[in-house]
C-alpha positions in Angstrom: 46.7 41.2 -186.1 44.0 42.9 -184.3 44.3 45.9 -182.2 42.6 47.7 -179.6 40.6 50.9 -181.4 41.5 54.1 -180.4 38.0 54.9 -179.5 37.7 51.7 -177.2 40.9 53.2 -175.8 39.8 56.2 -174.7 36.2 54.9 -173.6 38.1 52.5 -171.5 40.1 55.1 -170.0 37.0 57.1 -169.0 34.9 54.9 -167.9 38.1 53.6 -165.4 38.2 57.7 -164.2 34.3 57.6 -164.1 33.7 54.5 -162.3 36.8 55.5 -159.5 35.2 59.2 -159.2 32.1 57.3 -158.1 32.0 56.6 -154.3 29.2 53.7 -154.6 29.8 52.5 -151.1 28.4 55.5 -149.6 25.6 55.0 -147.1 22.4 56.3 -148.7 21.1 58.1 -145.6 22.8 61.0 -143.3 20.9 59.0 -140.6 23.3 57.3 -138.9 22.7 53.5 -138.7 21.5 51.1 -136.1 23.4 48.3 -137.9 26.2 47.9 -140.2 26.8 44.9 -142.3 30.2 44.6 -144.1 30.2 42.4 -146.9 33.8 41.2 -148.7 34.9 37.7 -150.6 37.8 35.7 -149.9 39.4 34.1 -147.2 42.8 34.6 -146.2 45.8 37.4 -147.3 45.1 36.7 -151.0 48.7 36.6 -151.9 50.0 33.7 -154.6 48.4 30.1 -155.0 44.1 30.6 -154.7 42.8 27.0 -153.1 39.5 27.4 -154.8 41.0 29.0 -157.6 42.9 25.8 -158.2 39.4 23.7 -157.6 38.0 26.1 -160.6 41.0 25.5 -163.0 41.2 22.3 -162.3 37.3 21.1 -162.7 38.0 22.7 -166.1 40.4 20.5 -167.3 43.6 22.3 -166.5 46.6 20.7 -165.3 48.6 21.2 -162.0 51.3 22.8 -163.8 48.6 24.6 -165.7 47.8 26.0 -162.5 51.2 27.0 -160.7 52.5 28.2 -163.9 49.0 30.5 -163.4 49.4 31.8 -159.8 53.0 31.7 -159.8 54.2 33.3 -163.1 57.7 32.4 -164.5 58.8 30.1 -161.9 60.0 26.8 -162.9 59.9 22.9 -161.9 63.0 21.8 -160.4 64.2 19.2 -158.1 63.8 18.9 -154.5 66.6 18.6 -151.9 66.7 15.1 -150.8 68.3 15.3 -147.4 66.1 18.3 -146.2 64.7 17.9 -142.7 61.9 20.5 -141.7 60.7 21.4 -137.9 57.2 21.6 -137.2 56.1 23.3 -134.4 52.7 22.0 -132.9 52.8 23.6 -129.5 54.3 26.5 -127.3 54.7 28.1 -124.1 53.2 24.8 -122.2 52.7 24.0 -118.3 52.6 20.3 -119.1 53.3 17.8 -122.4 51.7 14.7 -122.8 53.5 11.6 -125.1 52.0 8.2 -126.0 53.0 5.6 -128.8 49.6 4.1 -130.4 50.7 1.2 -132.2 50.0 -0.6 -135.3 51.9 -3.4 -135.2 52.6 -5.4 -131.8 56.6 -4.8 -132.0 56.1 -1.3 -131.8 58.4 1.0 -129.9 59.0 3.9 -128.8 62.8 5.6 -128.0 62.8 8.1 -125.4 66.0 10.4 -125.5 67.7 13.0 -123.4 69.5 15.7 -124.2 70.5 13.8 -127.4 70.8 10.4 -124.8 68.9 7.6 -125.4 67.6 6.2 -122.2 64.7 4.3 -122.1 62.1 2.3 -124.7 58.5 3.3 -124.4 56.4 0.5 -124.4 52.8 1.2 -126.5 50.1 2.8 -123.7 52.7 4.2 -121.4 51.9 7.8 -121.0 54.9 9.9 -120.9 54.2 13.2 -118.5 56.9 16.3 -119.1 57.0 19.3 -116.6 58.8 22.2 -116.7 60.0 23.1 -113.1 62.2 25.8 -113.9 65.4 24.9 -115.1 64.8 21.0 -116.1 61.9 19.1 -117.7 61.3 16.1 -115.6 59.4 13.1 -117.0 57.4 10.5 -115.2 55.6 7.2 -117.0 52.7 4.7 -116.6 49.2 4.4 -117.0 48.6 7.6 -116.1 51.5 9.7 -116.3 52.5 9.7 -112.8 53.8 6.0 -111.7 57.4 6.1 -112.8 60.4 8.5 -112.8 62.1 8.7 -116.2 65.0 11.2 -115.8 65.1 14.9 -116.6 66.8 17.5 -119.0 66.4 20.5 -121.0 65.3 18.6 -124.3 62.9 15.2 -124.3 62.8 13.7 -127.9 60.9 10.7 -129.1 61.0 8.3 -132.1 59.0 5.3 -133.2 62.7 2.7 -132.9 61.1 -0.4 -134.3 57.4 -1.7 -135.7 55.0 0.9 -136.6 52.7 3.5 -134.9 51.9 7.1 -134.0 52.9 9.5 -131.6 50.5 10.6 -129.9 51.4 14.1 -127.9 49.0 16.8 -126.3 49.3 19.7 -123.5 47.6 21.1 -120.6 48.4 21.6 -117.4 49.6 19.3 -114.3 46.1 18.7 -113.3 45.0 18.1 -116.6 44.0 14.4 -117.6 46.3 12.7 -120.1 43.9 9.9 -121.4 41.3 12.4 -121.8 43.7 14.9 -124.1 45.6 12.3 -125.8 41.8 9.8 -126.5 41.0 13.3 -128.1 41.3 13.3 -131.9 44.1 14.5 -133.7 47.5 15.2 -132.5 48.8 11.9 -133.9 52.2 11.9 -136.0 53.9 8.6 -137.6 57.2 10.4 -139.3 60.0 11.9 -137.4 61.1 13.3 -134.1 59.3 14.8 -131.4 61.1 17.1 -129.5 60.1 19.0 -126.1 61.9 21.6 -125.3 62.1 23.9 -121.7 62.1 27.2 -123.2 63.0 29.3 -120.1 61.0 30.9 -117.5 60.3 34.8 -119.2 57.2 34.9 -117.9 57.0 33.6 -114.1 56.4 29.9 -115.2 58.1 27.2 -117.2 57.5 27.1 -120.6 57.3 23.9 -122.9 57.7 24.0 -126.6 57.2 21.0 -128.5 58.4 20.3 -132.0 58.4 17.4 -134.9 61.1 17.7 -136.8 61.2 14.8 -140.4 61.8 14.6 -144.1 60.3 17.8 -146.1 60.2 16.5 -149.3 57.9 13.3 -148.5 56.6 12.9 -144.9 55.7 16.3 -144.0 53.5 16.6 -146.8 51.6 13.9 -146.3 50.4 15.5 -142.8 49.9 18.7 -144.8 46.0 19.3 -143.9 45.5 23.0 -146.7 43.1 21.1 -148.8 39.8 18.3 -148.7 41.3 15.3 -150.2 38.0 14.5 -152.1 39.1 17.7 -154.7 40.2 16.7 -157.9 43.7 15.4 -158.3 45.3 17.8 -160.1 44.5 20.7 -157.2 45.9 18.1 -154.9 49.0 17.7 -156.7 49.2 21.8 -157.0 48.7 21.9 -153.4 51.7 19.7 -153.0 54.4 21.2 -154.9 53.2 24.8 -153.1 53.6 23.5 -149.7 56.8 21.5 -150.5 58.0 24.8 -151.8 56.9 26.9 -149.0 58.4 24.5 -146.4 62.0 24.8 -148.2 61.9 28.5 -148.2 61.1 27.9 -144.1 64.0 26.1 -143.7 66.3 28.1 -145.9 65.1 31.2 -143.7 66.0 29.5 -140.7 64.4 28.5 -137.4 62.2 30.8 -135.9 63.7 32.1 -132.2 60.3 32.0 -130.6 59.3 28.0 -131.4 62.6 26.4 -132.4 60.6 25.7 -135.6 60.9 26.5 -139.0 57.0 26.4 -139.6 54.2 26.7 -137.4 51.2 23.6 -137.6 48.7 26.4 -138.3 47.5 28.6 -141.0 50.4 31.8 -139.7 52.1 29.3 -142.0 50.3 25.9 -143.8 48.0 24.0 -141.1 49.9 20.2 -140.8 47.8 17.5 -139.1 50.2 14.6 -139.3 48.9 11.1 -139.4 45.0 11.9 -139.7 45.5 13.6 -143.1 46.7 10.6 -145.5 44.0 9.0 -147.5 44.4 6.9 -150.8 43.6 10.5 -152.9 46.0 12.6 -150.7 48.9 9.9 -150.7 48.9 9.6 -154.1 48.8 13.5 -154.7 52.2 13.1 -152.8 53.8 10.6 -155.2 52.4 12.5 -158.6 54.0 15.7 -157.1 57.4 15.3 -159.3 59.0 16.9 -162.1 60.7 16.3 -165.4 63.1 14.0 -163.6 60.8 11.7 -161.5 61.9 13.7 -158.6 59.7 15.3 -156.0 59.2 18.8 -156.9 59.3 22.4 -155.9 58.9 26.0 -157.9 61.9 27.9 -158.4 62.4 31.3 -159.9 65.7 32.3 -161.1 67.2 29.2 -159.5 65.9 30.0 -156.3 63.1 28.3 -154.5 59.8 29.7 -154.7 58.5 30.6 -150.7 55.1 29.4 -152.8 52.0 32.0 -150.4 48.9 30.8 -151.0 45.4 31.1 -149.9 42.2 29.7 -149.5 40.4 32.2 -152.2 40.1 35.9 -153.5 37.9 38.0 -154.4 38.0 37.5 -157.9 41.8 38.6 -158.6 45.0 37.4 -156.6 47.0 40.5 -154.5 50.7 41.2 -155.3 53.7 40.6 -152.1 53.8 44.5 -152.6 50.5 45.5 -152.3 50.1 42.9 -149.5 53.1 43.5 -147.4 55.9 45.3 -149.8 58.4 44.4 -151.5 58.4 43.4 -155.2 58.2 39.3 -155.6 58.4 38.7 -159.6 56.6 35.6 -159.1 54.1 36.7 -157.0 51.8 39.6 -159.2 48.6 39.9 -159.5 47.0 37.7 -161.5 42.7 36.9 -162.4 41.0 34.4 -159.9 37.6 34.1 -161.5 37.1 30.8 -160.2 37.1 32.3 -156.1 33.9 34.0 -156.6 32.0 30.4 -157.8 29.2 29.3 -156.1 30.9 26.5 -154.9 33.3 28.6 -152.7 31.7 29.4 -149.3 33.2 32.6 -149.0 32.6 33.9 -152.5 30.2 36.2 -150.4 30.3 36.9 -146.4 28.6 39.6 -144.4 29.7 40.7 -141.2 27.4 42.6 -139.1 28.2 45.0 -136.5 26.1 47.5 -134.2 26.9 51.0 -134.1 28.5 50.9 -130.4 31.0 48.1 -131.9 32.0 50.0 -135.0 32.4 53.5 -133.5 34.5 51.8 -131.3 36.5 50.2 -133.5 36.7 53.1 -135.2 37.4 55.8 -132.8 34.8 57.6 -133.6 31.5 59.4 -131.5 29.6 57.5 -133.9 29.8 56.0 -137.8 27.7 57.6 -140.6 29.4 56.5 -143.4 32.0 53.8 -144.5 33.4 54.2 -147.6 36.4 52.1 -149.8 38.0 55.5 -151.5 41.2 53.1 -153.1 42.0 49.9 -154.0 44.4 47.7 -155.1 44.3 46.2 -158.6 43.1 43.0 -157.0 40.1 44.9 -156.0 41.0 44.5 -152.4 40.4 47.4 -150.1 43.9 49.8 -149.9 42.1 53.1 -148.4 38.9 53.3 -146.3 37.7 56.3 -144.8 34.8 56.6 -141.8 33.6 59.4 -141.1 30.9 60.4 -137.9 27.8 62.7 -137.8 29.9 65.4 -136.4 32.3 65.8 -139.5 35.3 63.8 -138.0 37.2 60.7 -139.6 39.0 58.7 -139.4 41.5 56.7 -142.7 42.3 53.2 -142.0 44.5 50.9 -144.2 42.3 48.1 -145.9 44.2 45.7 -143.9 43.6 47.8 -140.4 40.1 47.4 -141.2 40.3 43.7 -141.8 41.9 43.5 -138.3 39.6 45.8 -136.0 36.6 44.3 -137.9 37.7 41.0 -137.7 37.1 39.8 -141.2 38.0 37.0 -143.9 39.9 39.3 -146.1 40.6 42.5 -147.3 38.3 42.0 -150.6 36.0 44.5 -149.0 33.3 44.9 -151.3 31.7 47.9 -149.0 29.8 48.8 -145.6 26.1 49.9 -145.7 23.5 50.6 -143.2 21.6 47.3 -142.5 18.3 48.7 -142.5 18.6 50.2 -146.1 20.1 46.9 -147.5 17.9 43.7 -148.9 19.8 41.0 -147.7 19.9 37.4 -148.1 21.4 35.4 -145.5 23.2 38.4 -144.4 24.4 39.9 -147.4 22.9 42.4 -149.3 22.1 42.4 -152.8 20.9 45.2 -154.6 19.7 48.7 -152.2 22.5 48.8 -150.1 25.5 49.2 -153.1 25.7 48.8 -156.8 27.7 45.5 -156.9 27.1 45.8 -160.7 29.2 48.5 -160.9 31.4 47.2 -158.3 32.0 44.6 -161.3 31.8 46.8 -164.1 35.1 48.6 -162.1 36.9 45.5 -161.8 36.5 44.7 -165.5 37.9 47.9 -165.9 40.5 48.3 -164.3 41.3 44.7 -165.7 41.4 46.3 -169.5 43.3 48.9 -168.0 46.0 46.5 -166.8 45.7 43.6 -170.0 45.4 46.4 -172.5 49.4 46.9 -172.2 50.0 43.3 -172.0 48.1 42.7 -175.2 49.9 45.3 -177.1 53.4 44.0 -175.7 51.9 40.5 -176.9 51.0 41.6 -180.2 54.5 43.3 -180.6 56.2 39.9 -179.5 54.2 38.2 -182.0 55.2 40.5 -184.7 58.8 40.3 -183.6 58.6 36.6 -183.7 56.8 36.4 -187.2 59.6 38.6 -188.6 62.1 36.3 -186.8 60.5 33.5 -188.3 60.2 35.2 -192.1 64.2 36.0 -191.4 64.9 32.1 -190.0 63.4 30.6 -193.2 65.0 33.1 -195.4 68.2 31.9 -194.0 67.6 28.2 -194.6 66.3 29.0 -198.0 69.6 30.6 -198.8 71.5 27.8 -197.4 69.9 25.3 -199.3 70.4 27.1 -202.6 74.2 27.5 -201.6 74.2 23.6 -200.7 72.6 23.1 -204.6 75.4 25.3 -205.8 78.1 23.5 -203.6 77.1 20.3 -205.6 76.8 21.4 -208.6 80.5 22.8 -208.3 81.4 19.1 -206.7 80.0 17.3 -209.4 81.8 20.0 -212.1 85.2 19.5 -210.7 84.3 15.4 -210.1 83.3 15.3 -213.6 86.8 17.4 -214.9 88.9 14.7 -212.7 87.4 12.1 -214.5 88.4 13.8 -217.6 92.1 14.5 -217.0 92.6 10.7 -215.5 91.5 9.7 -219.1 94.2 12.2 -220.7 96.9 10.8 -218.0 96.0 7.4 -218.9 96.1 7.7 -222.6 99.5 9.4 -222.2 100.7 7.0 -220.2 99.4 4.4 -222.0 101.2 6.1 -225.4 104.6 6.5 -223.8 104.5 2.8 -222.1 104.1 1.8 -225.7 106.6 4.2 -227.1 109.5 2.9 -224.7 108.3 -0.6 -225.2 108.6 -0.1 -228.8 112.0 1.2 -228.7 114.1 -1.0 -226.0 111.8 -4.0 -225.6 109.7 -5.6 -228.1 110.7 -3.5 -231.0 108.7 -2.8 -233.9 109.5 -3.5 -238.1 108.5 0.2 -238.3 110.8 1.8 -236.4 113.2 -0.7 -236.7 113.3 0.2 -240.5 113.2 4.0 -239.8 116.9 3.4 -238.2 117.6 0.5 -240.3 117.0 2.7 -243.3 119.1 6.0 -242.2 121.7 6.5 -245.1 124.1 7.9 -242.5 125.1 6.9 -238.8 124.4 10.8 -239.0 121.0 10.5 -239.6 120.4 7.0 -237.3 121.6 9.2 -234.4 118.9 11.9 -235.4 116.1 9.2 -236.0 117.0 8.1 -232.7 116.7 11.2 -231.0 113.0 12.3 -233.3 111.9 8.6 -231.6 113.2 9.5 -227.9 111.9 13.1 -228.1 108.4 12.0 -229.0 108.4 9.4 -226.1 109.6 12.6 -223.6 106.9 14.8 -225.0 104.5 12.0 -224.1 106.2 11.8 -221.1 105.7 15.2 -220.2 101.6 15.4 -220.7 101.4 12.8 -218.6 102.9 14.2 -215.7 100.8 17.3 -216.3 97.6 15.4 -216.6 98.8 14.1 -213.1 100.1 16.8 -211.6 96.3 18.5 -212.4 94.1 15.3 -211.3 96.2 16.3 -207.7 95.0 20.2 -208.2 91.5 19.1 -209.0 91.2 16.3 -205.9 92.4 19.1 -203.6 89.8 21.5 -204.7 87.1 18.2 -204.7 88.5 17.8 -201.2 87.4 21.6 -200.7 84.2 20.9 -202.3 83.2 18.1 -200.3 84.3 20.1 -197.1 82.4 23.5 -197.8 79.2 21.1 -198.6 79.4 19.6 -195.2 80.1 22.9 -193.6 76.8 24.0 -196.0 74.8 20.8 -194.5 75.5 21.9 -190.8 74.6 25.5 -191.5 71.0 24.0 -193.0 71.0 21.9 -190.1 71.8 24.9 -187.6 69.3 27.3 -189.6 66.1 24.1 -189.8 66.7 24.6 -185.9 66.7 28.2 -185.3 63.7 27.9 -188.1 61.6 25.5 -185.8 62.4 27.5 -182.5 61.0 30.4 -184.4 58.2 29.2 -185.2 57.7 27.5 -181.8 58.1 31.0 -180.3 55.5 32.6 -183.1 53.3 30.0 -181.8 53.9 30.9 -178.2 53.2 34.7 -178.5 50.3 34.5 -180.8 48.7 32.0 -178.2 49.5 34.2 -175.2 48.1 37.3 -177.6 44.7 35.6 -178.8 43.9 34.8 -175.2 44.9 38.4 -173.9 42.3 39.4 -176.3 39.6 36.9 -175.3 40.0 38.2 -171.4 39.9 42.0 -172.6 36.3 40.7 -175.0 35.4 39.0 -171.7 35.8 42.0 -169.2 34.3 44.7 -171.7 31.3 42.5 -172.4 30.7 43.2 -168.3 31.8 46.6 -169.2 28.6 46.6 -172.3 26.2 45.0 -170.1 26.4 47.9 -167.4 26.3 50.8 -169.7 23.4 48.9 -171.3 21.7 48.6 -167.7 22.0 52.2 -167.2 20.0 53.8 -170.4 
């Protein structure tokens, strides 16, 4: 088995120390810039499930448990709760709700409930009007909202009763237009409960929240709208049984006191659409999303559902819960994302570009001279960032700070240079303004830095399972040379039993002839023997010689029998220690297979820790070859 040279060792170790020494986002001049352009990858918090990451994996053939089993290390398919309802919440802190049912079939209706009441049945078209006023909502219905009075109460819910439809539901304000809002697209749901809810009056006006509350494991996927439906099936799928999981850790949190929700409709949590997402692809991503059991499925970990984080992509390497928002999440580490930084993502590359009056003020600072990214996580993502201004101030600013004052796509902040001094190319710059080779010469790195342990705890697991295996078959050898023995010992003892019933029987079969000789048939022989006796003396003594000789034949046969019992109790014995032999080899053929099942395992896992350290030192070559 291969290992890691000392010498690679050590010039791994240095070149981590000599690449991190280097501050290679420094801007070049002491001039302070006109311009800044800030250039990162990745869209979103980076923690978990990458969306383009999945489109990578899976245009290469993996499979959507290929790919959770990837961004969500050692969690585990499992069954989804059946009976779990989730609450969606699609709008808040409203002047003025809007409801119509669209149909799709001409029986179509809609119930109208209050307060948990059903009071009226919504014909299709009726616009449904809810105001807060204070303390009540008050409804109204007709053409346009206004025409007919429809009761009031602190909750208004809605459900399609018979036929089949969508809710339509918007917001605005009391001089807003209903048929405008609600002819707008979108905002069309066709599973579940609508709920609108007066929230109370906090801040000088009535406040409307409205919610959709419906089946998790089924219908509120389908209005999940994370991913393009066109992507291949098995990142749909992927997307599935992470948003199935996400929603159940929702609900098992609880609902949220500000919405009444357990999840928002927007990307604060996973963006739902309702009826506008399902398509053929999408619906049938829905269906395939099941485990072992046929049963839709979510990730556990430890038994416990997976609250599955995911976003759209990285820059090249996923973030940890800790290093995004602390806290140590064992399935959520950080793990490679190669496939973010394709050219078919749109933001493996963005630029932002900011004049100096906007980023000293940002910043805090008189002006900005430089910008620089002085640590980062092992994802690459910004940690520490440092500004400083002509004057000698600074100012340090958490990688996610920055993201937020600079309003950017991610923390994957690759660096900040002066505009003027950077080529650029549709806004980002390329070569003057920062060595991205290097940039990715540190990131293969610190990559070594991280597998490098892996692949020697990989290595050792192999070697622990070989000498399992070696120890496994050892076993079953021996166990199959004790089973040889057992029957060679059976068929010893058999082979004796047959031996003694042949003495038994030829005893038997002497005395039998002996007594039948002397009280039955007779016999000229002996008959003469006492016939002959000179004396009643002697005929008593022949008599007895005669009688003796039939006792001691007597006698041998009762021994032979008394040993054919002996020798069938140790043939019992036999039999039983050879079937308790033949479940041992069956016990140790097991533990032999699942040895060399787990061999196969760890030296799989070990060859392609080694393939990813080749990989990242080839970068590692190529930039030490670009410098001589």
């Amino acid at each position: 088995m291969k290992k890691l040279t000392h010498w690679r060792k050590t010039f791994i170790a240095s070149f981590i120390l000599s690449l991190i020494s280097n501050l290679i986002f420094i801007s070049p001049s002491k001039a302070i810039p006109n311009e800044w352009i800030i250039v990162g990858s990745g869209w979103g918090h980076g923690v978990g499930y990458s969306q383009y990451g999945a489109l990578g994996q899976a245009l290469d053939g993996r499979s959507w448990q290929d790919i959770l089993n990837h961004y969500y290390p050692g969690s585990v398919l499992a069954d989804a709760p059946a009976d779990k309802q989730i609450t969606v919440g699609l709008s808040q802190d409203k002047l003025a709700v809007f409801v119509r049912l669209d149909k799709s079939s001409d029986d179509a209706q809609l119930e109208m409930s209050i307060d948990g009441n059903p009071v009226a049945t919504i014909a299709p078209g009726v616009i449904i009007r809810i105001e807060g006023n204070g303390a009540s909502v008050v409804t109204s219905g007709g053409d346009d909202g206004r025409s007919e009075s429809r009761g009031s109460g602190k909750k208004i819910s809605f459900r399609i009763s018979s036929g089949s439809g969508v809710i339509n539901t918007s917001s605005g304000t009391s001089d807003s237009n209903p048929n405008s809002l609600l002819n707008s697209p979108g905002h069309r749901y066709k599973y579940g409960t609508l709920n609108v809810v007066f929230g109370g009056d906090n801040d000088g006006r009535s406040d409307l929240y409205t919610s959709l509350t419906m089946r998790l494991a089924d219908q509120y996927l389908l209005g999940i709208g994370e991913m393009s439906s066109s992507w291949p099936k098995a990142a749909l799928v992927s997307q599935v049984v992470a948003s199935r999981s996400y929603g159940l850790g929702k609900i098992n949190e609880g609902l949220k006191g500000n919405c009444g929700c357990h999840v928002y409709n927007n990307s604060s949590d996973q963006v739902y659409v309702g009826a506008s997402k399902e398509s053929s692809n999408w619906n049938d991503a829905v269906s395939s999303a099941n485990s072992n059991s046929g049963q839709p499925a979510i990730l556990t970990f430890n038994g416990k559902v997976v609250t599955a984080y995911f976003a759209s992509s990285t820059g090249g390497r996923t973030m940890s819960t800790k290093d995004a928002w602390g806290g140590n999440v064992l399935w959520s580490q950080s793990v490679d994302d190669q496939w973010s930084l394709n050219a078919r993502n749109p933001n493996a590359r963005w630029g932002v570009r900011m004049s100096q009056s906007a980023m000293a003020s940002a910043l805090g600072l008189s002006n900005v001279a430089t910008i620089d990214v002085v640590e980062r996580f092992i994802s690459g993502a910004a940690k520490t960032i440092v500004a400083k201004d002509s004057n000698g101030s600074s100012v340090t600013l958490t990688g996610r700070t920055f993201q937020a004052r600079m309003k950017l796509k991610s923390t994957y902040i690759v660096g900040a240079v002066d505009i003027a001094l950077a080529d650029t190319l549709g806004g980002i710059p390329t070569q003057s303004g920062f060595d991205e080779f290097a940039y990715r010469a540190q990131q293969a790195a610190a990559d070594i830095a991280l597998l490098t342990p892996q692949y020697k705890a990989a290595s050792e697991k192999a070697d622990q399972a070989k000498a399992q295996t070696d120890e496994a078959r050892k076993k079953y050898l021996n166990i199959k040379n004790e089973i040889e023995k057992a029957k060679d010992e059976l068929a010893a003892i058999i082979s004796d039993i047959e031996l003694r019933e042949k003495e038994a029987l030829n005893a038997q079969s002497q005395v039998a002839d002996s007594i039948r000789i002397l009280y039955m048939q007779g016999s000229l022989e002996t008959i003469s023997v006492l016939l002959n006796s000179a004396s009643p003396t002697e005929f008593t003594e022949n008599l007895v010689n005669l009688s003796l000789y039939a006792e001691s034949q007597d006698r041998v046969m009762k021994k032979s029998i008394e040993l054919i019992k002996l020798l069938e109790i140790q043939k019992q014995e036999a039999n039983k220690r050879k079937d308790e032999l033949e479940e041992l080899l069956k016990e140790a053929n097991s533990a032999l297979n699942n040895a060399k099942s787990v061999l196969k395992e760890a030296q799989v896992a070990e060859e392609k820790l080694k393939k990813l350290i080749e990989e990242k030192q080839k970068i590692i070559d190529a930039y030490n070859k670009s410098k001589k």
